[in-house]
C-alpha positions in Angstrom: -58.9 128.0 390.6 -59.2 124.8 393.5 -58.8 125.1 396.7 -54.6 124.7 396.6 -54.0 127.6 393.5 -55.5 130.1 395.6 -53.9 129.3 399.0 -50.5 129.1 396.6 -51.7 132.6 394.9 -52.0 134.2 398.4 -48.6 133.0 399.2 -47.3 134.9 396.3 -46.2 131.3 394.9 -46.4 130.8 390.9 -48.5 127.9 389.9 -47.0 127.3 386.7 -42.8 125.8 386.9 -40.2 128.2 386.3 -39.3 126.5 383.7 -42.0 127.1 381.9 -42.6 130.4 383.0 -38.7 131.5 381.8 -39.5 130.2 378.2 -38.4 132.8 376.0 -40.9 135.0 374.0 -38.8 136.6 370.9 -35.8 134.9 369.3 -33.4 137.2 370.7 -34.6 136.1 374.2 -33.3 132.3 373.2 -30.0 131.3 375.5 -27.4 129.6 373.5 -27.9 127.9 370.1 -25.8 130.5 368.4 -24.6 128.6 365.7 -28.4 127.8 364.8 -29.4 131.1 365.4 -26.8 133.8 365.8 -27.1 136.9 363.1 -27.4 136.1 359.8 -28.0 132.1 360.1 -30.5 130.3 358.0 -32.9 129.3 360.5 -33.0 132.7 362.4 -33.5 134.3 359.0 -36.2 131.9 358.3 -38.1 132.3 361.2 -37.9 136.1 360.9 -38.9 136.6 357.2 -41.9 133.6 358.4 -40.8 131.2 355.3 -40.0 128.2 357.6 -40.2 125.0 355.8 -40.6 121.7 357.9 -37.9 121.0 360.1 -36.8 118.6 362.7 -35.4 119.8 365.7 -32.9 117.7 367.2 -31.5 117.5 370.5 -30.4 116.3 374.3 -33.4 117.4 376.5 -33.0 121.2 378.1 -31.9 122.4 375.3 -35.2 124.4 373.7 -36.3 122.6 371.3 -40.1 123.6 372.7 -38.8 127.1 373.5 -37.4 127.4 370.3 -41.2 126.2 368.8 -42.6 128.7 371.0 -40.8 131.6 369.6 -41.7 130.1 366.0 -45.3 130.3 367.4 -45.0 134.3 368.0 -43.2 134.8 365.4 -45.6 133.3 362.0 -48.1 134.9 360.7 -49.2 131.0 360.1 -51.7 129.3 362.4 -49.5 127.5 364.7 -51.2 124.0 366.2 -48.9 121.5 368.7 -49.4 117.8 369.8 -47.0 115.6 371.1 -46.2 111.7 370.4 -47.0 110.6 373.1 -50.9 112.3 373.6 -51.6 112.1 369.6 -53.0 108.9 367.6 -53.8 108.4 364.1 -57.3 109.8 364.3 -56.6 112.5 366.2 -53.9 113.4 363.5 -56.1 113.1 361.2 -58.5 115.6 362.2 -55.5 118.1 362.6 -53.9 117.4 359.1 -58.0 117.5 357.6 -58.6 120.9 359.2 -55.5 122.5 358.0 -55.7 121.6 354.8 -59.1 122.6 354.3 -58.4 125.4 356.1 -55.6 126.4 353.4 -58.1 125.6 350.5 -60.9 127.7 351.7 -59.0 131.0 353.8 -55.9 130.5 352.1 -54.4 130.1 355.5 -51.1 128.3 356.2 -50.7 125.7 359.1 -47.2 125.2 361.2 -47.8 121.5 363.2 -45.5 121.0 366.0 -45.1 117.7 367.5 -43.3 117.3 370.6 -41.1 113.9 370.9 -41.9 112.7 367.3 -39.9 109.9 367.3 -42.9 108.0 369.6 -44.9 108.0 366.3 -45.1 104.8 364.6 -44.9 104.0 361.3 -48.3 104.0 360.0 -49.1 107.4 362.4 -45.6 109.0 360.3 -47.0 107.9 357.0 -50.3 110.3 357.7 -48.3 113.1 357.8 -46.8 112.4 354.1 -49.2 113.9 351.9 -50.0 116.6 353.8 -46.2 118.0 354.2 -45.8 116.6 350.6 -48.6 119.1 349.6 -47.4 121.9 351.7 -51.0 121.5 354.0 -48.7 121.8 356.7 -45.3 123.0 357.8 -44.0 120.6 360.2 -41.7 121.0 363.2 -40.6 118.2 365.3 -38.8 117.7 367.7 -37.3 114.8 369.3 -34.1 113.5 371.4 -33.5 111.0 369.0 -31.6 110.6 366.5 -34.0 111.3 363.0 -32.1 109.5 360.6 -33.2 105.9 363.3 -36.3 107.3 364.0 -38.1 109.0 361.3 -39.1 107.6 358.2 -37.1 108.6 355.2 -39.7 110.3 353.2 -40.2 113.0 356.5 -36.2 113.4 356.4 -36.1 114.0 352.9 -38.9 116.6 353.2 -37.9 118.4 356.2 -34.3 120.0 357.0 -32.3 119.3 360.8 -31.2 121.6 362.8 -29.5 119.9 365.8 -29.0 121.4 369.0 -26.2 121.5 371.3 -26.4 121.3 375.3 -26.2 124.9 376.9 -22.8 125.7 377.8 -22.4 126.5 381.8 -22.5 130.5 381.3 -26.0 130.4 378.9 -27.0 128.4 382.3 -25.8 131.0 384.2 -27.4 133.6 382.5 -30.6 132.1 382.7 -30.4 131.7 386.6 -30.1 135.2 387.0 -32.5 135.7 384.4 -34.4 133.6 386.5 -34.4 135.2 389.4 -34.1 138.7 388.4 -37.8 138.9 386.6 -40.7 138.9 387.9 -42.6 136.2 385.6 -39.6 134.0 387.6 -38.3 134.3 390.9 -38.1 137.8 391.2 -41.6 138.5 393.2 -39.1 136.8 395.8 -36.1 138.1 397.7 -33.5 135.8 396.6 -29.7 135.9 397.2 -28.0 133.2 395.3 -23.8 132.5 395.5 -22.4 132.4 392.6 -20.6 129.1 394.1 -23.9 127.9 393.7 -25.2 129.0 390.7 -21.8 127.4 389.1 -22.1 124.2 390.8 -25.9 124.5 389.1 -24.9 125.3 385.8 -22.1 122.2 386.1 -23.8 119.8 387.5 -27.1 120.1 385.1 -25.4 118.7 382.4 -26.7 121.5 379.9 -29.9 121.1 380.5 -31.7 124.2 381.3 -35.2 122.6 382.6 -33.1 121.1 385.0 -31.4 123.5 386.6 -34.5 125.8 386.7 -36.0 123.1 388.1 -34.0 123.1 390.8 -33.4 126.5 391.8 -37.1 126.9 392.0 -37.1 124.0 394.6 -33.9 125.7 396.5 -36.1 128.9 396.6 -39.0 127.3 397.6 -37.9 125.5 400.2 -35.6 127.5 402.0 -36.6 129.5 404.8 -36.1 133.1 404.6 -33.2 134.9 407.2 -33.8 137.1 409.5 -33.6 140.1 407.1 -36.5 138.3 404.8 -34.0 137.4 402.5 -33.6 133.5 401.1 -30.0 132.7 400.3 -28.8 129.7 398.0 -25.8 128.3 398.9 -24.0 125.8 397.3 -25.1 123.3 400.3 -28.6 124.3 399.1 -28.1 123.5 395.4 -26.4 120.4 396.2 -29.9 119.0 398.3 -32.0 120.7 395.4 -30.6 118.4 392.5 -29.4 115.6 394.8 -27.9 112.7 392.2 -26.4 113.9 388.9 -28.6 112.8 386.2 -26.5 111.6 383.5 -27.9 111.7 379.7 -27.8 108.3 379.2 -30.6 106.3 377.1 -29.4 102.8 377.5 -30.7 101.8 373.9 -30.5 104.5 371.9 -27.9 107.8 370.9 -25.8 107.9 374.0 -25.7 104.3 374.6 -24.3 103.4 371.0 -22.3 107.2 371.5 -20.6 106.3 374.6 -19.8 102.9 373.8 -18.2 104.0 370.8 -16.1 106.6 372.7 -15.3 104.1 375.2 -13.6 101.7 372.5 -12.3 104.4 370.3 -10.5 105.7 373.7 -9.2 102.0 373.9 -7.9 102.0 370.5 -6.5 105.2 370.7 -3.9 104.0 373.3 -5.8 106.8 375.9 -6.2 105.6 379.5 -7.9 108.2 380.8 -10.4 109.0 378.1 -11.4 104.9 378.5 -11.6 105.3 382.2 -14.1 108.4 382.0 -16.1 107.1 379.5 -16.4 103.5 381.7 -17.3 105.6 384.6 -20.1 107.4 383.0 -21.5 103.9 381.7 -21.2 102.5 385.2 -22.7 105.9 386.8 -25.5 106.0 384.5 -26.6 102.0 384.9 -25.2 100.5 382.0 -24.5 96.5 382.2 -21.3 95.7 383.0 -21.4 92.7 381.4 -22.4 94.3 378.3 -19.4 96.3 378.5 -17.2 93.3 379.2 -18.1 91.5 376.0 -17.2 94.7 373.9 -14.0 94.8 375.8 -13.3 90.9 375.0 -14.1 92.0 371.4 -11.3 94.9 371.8 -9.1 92.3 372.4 -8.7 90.5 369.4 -9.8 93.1 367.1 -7.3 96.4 368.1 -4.2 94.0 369.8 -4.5 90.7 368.8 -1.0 89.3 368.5 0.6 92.3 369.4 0.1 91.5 373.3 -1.9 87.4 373.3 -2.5 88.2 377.0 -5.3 90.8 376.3 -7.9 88.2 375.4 -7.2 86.1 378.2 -7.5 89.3 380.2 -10.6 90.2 378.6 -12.3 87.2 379.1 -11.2 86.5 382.6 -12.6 90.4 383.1 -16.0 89.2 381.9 -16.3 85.8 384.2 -14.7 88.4 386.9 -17.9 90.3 386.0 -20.2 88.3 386.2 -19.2 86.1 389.2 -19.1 89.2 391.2 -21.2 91.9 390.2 -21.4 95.8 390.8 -20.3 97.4 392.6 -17.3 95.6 392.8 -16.9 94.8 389.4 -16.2 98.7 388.5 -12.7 97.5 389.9 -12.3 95.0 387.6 -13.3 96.7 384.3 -11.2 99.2 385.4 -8.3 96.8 385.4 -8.6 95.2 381.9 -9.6 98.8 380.6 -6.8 101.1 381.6 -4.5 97.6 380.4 -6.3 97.2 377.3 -5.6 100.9 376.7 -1.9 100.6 377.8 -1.5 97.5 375.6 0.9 97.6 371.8 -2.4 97.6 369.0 -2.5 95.6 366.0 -5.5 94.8 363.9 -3.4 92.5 361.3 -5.1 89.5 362.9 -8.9 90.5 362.6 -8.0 91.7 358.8 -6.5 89.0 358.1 -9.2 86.8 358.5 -11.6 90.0 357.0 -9.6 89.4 353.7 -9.9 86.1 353.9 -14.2 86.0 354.4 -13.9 88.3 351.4 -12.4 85.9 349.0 -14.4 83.0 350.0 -17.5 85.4 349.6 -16.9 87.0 346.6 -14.4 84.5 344.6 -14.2 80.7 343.5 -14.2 78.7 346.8 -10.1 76.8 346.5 -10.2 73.3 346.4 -8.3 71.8 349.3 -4.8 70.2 347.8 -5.1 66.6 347.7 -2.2 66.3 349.8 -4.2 68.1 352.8 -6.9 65.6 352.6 -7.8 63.0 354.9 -6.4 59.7 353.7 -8.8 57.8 355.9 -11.5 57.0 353.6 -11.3 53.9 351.5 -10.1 54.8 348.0 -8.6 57.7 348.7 -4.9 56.8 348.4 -6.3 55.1 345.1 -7.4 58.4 344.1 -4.2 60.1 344.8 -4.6 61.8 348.2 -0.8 61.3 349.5 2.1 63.4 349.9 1.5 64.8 353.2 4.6 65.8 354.8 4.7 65.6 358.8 6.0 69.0 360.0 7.6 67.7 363.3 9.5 65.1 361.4 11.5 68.2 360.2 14.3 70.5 361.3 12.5 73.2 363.4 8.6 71.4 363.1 8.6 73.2 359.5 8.7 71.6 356.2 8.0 73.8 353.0 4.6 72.3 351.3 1.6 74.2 350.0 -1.4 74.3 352.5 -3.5 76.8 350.4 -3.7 76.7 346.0 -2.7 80.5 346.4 0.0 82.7 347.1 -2.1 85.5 348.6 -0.3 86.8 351.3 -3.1 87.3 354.4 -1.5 87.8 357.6 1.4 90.3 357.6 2.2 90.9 361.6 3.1 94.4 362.5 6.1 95.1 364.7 4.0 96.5 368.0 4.7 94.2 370.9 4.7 90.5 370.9 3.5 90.3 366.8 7.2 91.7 366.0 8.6 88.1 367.3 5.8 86.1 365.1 6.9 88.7 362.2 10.8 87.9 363.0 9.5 83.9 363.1 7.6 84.0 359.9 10.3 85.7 357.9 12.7 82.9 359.1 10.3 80.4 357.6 10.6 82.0 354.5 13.9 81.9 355.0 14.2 77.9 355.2 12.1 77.6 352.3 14.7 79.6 349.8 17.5 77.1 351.2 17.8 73.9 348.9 16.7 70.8 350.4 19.1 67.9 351.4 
């Protein structure tokens, strides 16, 4: 113990975080999770009857992915062994993966690995872990705030089963605050009032994230002075200095960027202004580039309204010069405009399908030959050859005249009747109109 342990051990001041210390020692001690892990479930069964196979634990951080490892730990009757991704390399793996399997071969002993934040693993160091979960050497569990099926080889997935967890919901939070501070491996060694104002503004604000939130009461306890009756109270006012700016789960190339983006533009083309608007606010709060989000919104435009309102693009792309001519903070105001009118706007995708069906033919059929007609009569030998006809639409009544621009009669734009497209639809069927009437 150095010189600062003992002066903390004479203070009666825990040396280890709460966090840490509050991890859970039996599976009926885990918080939350209950669809994982509620009475009868697979993987509670599994860990009970210790016939675990390898699994992947997936999840937002907080959640207990390492707690629930721990609890797998006391539980086996298996040697239980732990790295992480970001301390292990291939050699160190290596010995690991050699020593459990000759430690099967020779004791008959069984190995659970547990890797903390797996997805930092390479490819080459994932492929060393193959053969030995192939073999059964090991069982693995990792566990990683990634998604598995980006960032784990397919070989591990196929071989191991998810299990993904779920942020804590504000009363498991609770309940671990007063867990907390009721036990004496916590808080409890103190004398520790806490409002319950405070402990919900806690359990709010820490986004499901238990480490968090134990994190900060411990601070709050630790550096609040006692009152005159020896007591420390946690206020709200307390909490609020404790975890200062709500940190928002937001990993700007990764799950929640692609998640939140996607909610964002699903909001938009859902015709739902406020679901848009909280979804841009939690990009803006958590960093994300505003200009990245313009350019999604400019491809909103065409995409979901198109011709059903032709003043969205425009919008859009105004928004996105707007953007980046005057940068944040201000330009929160004007993503906010062309969101919540984007949102508001009559939808119509017939415009982007169109040209979708279109790309399709071209792709996948015999490329049309353009009607001689349609061809530039420029070129010597052309009108030799036949390239004449043309007919000059503004020569006619109405700029139309009834000729064939395309050797088909596939039909590939068909406006809807939201908004503006209802006029083009109400113009186009006239057209077809004029070219049923006999010419003069």
């Amino acid at each position: 113990m150095d010189l600062f342990e003992q002066q903390d051990a004479a203070r009666g001041v825990k040396t280890q975080p709460l966090a840490a210390r509050m991890r859970p020692g039996t599976i009926d001690e885990v918080v939350g999770q209950d669809k994982l892990l509620g009475s009868g479930k697979l993987l509670r069964r599994a860990i009970e009857a210790d016939r675990l196979g390898s699994i992947i634990l997936y999840g937002p951080p907080g959640c207990g992915k390492t707690s629930l490892a721990e609890v797998i730990a006391s539980a086996t009757r298996r040697r239980f062994e732990r790295t992480s991704g970001v301390l292990a390399n291939v050699q160190i793996l290596r010995e690991i993966l050699q020593t459990a399997g000759h430690r099967k071969s020779n004791k008959g002993e069984e190995t659970i690995l547990f890797i903390d934040e797996i997805h930092r693993f390479n490819k080459a160091q994932q492929d060393v872990l193959l053969p030995y979960v192939e073999q059964g050497d090991i069982t693995l569990i990792g566990a990683t705030t990634h998604n598995p099926f980006f960032f784990i080889n397919s070989p591990l997935i196929s071989r191991s089963q998810i299990f993904q967890l779920e942020p804590l919901e504000k009363n498991d939070i609770i309940v671990l605050l007063d867990r907390a501070l009721s036990l004496e491996e916590g808080l409890g060694y103190l004398l520790i009032h806490m409002d319950d104002d405070a402990k919900t503004h806690l359990a709010d604000i820490c986004d499901g994230d238990a480490r968090r939130a134990l994190n900060a009461l411990e601070i709050a306890a630790l550096t609040t002075d006692p009152e005159p009756d020896g007591k420390i109270r946690i206020t709200r006012a307390v909490t609020e200095e404790s975890i200062q700016k709500k940190a928002v789960v937001y990993d700007h190339d990764e799950d929640e960027h692609y998640d939140t983006i996607s909610a964002f533009i699903k909001s938009i083309r859902g015709s739902d202004p406020h679901a848009a608007v909280y979804w841009l606010a939690k990009m803006l709060y958590a960093g994300e580039d505003p200009r990245f989000i313009a350019r999604r919104l400019v491809i909103l435009a065409s995409e979901d309204i198109g011709n059903a309102d032709p003043r969205a693009l425009t919008m859009a792309v105004s928004a996105m010069h707007a953007v980046d001519f005057v940068g944040m903070p201000e330009a929160r105001i004007t993503l906010g405009h062309v969101t919540t009118y984007l949102a508001t706007a009559p939808k119509s995708n017939k415009a982007y399908m169109a040209v979708e069906t279109a790309l399709g033919d071209v792709k996948d059929g015999r490329t049309l030959p353009v009607p001689k007609h349609l061809r530039d009569g420029g070129p010597v030998g052309h009108r030799e050859l036949g390239y004449t006809g043309y007919q000059y639409a503004h020569d006619h009544e109405g700029s139309f005249v009834d000729q064939k621009y395309v050797p088909t009669t596939k039909i590939y734009y068909e406006p809807g009747s939201q908004g503006y497209e209802d006029t083009i639809r109400k113009r186009m069927d006239h057209w077809e109109s004029m070219k049923k009437k006999p010419r003069k």
